[in-house]
C-alpha positions in Angstrom: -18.2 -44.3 40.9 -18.5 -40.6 40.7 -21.3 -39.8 37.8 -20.7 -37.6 34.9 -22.0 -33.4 35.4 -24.5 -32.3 33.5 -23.3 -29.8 30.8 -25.2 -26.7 30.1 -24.4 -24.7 26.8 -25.3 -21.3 26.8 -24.5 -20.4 23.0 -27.0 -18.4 20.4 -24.5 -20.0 17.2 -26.2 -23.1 16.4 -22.6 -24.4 14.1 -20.6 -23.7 17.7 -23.4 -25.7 19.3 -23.0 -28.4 17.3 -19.4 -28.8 17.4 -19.3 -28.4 21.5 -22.2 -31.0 21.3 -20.1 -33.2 19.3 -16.7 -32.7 21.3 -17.9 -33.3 24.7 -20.0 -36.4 23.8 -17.0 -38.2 21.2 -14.4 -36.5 23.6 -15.5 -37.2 27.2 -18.5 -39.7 26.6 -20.6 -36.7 27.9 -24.5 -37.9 27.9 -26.6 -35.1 29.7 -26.0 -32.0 27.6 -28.1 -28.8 27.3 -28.4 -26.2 25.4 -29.6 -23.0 26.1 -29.6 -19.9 23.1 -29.1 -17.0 25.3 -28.1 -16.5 28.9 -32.0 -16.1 29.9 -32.6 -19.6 28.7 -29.9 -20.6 30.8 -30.6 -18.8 34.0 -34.6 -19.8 33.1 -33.2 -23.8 33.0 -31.4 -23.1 36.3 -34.0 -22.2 38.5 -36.4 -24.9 37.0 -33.9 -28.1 35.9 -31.2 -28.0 37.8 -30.8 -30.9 40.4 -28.9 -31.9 43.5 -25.7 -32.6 40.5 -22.8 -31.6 39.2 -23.1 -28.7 36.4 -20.3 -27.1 34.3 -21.6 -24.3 32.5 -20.2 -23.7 28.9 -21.1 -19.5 28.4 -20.3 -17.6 25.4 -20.3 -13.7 25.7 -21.9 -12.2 22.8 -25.7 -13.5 22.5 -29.2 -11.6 21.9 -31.3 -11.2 24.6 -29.3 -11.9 27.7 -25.1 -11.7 27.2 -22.9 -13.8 28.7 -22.1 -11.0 31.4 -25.9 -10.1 31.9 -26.0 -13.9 32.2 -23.1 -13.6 34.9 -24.7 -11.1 37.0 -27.9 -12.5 37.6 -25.7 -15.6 38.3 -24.6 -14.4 41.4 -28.1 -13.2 42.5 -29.3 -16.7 43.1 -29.6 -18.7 45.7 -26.9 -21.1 47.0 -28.3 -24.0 46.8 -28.8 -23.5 42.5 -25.4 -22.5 42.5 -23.5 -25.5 44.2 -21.5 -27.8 42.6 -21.6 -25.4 39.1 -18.7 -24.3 37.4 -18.8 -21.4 34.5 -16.0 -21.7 31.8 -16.5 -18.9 29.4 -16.0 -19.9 26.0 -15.5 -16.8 23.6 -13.3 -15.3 21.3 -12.8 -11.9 22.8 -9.6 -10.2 22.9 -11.2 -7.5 24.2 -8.9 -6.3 27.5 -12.2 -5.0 29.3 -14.1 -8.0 28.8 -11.3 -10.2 29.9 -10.5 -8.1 32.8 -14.3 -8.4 33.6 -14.4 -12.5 33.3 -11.1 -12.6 35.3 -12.3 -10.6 38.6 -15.6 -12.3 38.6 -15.8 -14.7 41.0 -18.4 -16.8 39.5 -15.9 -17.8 36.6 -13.9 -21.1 36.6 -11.9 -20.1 33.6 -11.3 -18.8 30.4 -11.3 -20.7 27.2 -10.8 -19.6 23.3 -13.0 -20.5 20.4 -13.4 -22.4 19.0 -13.5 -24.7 22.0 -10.5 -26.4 22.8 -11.3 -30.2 24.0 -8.1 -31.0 24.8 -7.1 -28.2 27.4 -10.2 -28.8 28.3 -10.1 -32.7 29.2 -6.9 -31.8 30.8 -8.4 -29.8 34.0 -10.6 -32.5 34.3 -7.9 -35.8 34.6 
């Protein structure tokens, strides 16, 4: 049996939290969910939390502190072993052609998804 990932939330809106929180436990019986406010919490719970398991990283763009591509770039600086087995969906609203230009080329990035966040595409790449 393959166990669940562990889902890590990088989101500053605490309504968008809630409702991601919501869809991926009711949706896809997700039980090990994180949330981080900023894309420093998240790279912070990365090099501290993160196991030998599974991780599919949920990243909004626009966030104090550390963005979403701030968040990206320091991404790539870390070591291999933090970053296997993780998978980075942006989650964001943008229609800005620049930003998705920038999420597009970068390698780090599994995909691309609208707000608000769309549980059934989603579920889909994972059956």
């Amino acid at each position: 049996m393959q166990l669940k990932p562990v889902f890590l939330v990088i989101e500053d809106n605490l309504i968008d939290q809630l409702v991601i929180t919501q869809l991926l436990t009711k949706g896809m019986q997700i039980e090990q969910i994180v949330i981080a406010n900023n894309g420093k919490e998240g790279i912070e719970w990365l090099t501290t939390q993160k196991k030998n398991q599974s991780l599919i990283i949920l990243l909004d763009i626009q966030m104090p502190i550390m963005n979403g591509f701030e968040f990206l770039d320091a991404f790539h600086k870390l070591n291999k072993e933090i970053k296997k087995e993780t998978q980075i969906y942006v989650l964001s609203s943008t229609l800005d052609p620049e930003e998705l230009e920038h999420i597009n080329k970068n390698d780090d990035v599994s995909g691309f998804l609208n707000k608000p966040f769309p549980i059934e595409e989603f579920k889909r790449k994972f059956s």
